[in-house]
C-alpha positions as CSV (number, residue, x, y, z in Angstrom):
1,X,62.3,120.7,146.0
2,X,61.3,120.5,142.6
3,X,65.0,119.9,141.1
4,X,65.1,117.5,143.6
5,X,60.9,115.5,142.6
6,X,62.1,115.8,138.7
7,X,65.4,113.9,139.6
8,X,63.9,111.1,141.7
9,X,60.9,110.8,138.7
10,X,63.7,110.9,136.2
11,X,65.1,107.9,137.6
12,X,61.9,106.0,138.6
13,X,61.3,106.1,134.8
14,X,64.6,105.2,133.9
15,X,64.3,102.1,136.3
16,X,60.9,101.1,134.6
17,X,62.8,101.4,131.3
18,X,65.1,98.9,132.0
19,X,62.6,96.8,133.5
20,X,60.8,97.1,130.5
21,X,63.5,96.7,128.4
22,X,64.9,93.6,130.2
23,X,61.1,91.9,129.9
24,X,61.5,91.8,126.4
25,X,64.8,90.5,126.0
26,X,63.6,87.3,128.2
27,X,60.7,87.4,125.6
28,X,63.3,87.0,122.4
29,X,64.6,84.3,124.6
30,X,61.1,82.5,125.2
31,X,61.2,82.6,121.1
32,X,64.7,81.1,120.8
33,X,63.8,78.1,123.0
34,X,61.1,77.8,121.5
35,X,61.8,78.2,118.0
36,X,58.8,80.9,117.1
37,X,59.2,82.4,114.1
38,X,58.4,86.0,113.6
39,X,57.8,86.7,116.9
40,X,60.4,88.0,119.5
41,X,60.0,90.1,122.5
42,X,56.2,90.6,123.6
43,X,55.0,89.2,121.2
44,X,56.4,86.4,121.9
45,X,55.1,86.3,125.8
46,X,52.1,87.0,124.2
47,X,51.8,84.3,122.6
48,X,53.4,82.5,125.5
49,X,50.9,83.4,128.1
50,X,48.4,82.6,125.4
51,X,49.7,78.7,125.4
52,X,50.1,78.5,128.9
53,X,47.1,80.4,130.4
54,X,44.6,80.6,127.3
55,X,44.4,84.3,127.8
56,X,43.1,86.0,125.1
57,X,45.6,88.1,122.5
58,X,43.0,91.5,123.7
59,X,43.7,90.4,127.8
60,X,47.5,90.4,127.5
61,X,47.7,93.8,125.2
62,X,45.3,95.1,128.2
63,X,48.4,93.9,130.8
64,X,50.8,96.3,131.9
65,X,54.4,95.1,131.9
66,X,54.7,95.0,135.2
67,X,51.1,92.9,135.2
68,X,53.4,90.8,132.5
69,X,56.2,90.6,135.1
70,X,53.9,89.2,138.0
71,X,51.9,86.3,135.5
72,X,55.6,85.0,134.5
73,X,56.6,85.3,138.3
74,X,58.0,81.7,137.5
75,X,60.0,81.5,134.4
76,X,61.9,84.5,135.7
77,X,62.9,82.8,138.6
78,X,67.1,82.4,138.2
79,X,66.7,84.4,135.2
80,X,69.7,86.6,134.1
81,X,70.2,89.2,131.5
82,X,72.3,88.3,128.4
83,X,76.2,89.6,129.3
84,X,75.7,93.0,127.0
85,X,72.5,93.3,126.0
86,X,71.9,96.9,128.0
């Protein structure tokens, strides 16, 4: 059982990872369009959700990505990862 638990958390993290991972590549991609300078992944939806919502740079540190994930529920929409970029 517990070979079997460490597995199934070793993936679950691995999953987040990537989910993580993948949040901030659409971030460097909020920067392109928008041509930011110095800023790239999330930073850069930071300073996104800053524009849009006029959430405070101490409430979106506070977010979790996944909280991240869920207040940009709409630009993700039809979004893809970059051929290569995991």
């Amino acid at each position: 059982m517990s070979n079997e638990m460490n597995q199934i958390r070793q993936r679950y993290h691995q999953a987040q990872g990537a989910l993580n991972v993948a949040l901030e590549i659409f971030g460097d991609g909020l920067a392109k369009k928008h041509k930011w300078k110095d800023l790239d992944g999330l930073p850069a939806i930071h300073y996104y959700l800053m524009q849009k919502h006029h959430w405070t740079p101490s409430q979106l540190r506070d977010m979790s990505h996944d909280d991240l994930r869920f207040a940009l529920h709409e630009e993700l929409q039809g979004w893809t990862l970059p051929k290569g970029a995991l």
